[in-house]
C-alpha positions in Angstrom: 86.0 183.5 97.2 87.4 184.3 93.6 86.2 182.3 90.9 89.8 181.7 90.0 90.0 179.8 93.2 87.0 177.2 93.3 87.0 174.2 90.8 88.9 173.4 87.7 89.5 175.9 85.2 87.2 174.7 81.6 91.1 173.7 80.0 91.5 171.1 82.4 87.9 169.7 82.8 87.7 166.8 81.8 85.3 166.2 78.2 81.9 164.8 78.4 82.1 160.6 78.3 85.6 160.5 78.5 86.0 157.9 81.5 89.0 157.5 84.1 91.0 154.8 82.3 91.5 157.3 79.6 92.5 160.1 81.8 95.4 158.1 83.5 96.2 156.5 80.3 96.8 159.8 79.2 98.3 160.6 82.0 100.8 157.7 81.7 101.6 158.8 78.2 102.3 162.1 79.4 104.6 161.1 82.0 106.7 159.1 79.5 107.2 162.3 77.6 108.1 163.7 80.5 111.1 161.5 81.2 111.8 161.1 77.4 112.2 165.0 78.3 114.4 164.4 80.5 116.3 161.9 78.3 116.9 164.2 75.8 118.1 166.7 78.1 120.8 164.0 79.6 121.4 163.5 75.7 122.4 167.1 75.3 124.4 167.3 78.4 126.9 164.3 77.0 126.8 166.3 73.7 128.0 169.4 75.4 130.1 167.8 77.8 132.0 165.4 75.3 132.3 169.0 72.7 133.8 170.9 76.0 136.3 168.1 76.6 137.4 167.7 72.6 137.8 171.7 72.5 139.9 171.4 76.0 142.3 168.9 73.8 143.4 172.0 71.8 144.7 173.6 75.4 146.7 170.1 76.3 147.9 169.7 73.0 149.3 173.3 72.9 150.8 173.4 76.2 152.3 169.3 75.3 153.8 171.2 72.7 155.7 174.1 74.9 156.5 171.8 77.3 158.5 170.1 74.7 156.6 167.1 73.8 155.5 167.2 70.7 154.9 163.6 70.1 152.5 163.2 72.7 150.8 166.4 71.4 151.1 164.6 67.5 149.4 161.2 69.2 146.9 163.3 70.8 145.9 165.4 67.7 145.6 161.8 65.5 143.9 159.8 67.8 141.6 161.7 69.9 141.0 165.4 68.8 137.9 165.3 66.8 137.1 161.2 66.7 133.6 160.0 66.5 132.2 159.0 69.5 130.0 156.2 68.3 130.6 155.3 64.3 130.4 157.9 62.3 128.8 159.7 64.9 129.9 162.9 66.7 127.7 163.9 69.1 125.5 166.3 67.3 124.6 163.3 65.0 123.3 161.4 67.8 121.1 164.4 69.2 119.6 164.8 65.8 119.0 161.0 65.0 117.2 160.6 68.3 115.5 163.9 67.7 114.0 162.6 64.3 113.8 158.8 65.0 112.6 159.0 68.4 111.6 162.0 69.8 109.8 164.4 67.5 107.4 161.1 66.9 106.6 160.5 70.7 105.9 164.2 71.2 103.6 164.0 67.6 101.5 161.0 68.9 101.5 162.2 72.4 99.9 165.7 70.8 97.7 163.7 68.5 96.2 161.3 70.9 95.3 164.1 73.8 93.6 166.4 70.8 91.7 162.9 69.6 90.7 161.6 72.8 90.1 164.5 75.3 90.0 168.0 72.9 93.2 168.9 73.6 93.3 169.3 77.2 96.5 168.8 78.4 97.1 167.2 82.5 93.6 166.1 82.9 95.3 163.6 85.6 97.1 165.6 87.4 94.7 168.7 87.4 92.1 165.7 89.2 94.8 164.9 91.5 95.3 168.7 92.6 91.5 169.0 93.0 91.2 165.9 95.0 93.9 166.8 97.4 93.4 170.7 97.4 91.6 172.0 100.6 88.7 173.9 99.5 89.0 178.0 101.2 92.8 177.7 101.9 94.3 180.5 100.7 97.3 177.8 99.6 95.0 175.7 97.8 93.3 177.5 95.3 92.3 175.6 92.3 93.7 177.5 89.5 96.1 180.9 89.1 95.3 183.9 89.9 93.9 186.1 86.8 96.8 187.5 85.2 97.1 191.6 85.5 97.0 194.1 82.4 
């Protein structure tokens, strides 16, 4: 068998002394990223959906118009058409304040505390799962990628 196929791969063995509490602890502070992740990506969805909808107020306002009612077009424009969403807010704003009050810090410590407390090695958990449950000679199982071709 390869080498690429038995055993963990030295980026996700864990460091000398570092002991299993730390590894899921990590672990759990990965998978909060992870859904933070995911938040952010929800975030920019309503940023690009609610941007899509405002720029679809310029079709209904123009076609209010040629359909001869321009004072529903007028309200439209005034009221709607380019409002804040939140306060002073249009959507970008909200992507950016949760980027720089929020999320750029959780990724930061995230980075800092896996390069303190296990040299950087990213998935430690979940790299021990996979070798736990892997079946050892399984052509489906191998431990690690194989070696990429040049």
């Amino acid at each position: 068998m390869n080498d690429h196929q038995d055993g963990l791969d030295p980026r996700h063995r864990r460091p000398p002394g570092v002991d299993d509490i730390t590894v899921e602890a990590l672990g759990s502070l990965s998978k909060a990223l992870e859904t933070v992740e995911r938040a952010r990506g929800h975030l920019y969805s309503f940023h690009q959906l609610t941007g899509g909808a405002d720029l679809e107020l310029d079709r209904a306002v123009r076609m209010l118009r040629e359909a001869g009612h321009p004072e529903w077009a007028d309200k439209i424009e005034a009221e709607i058409l380019g409002r804040n969403v939140l306060p002073g807010y249009w959507t970008f704003q909200i992507v950016e304040a949760y980027n720089d009050t929020y999320y750029r810090p959780f990724q930061e410590l995230e980075r800092s505390a896996v390069a303190e407390l296990v040299q950087g090695r990213d998935h430690l958990y979940e790299a021990e799962m996979k070798e736990a449950r892997r079946t050892p000679g399984h052509p489906d199982h191998t431990a690690c990628p194989p070696p990429m071709e040049t």
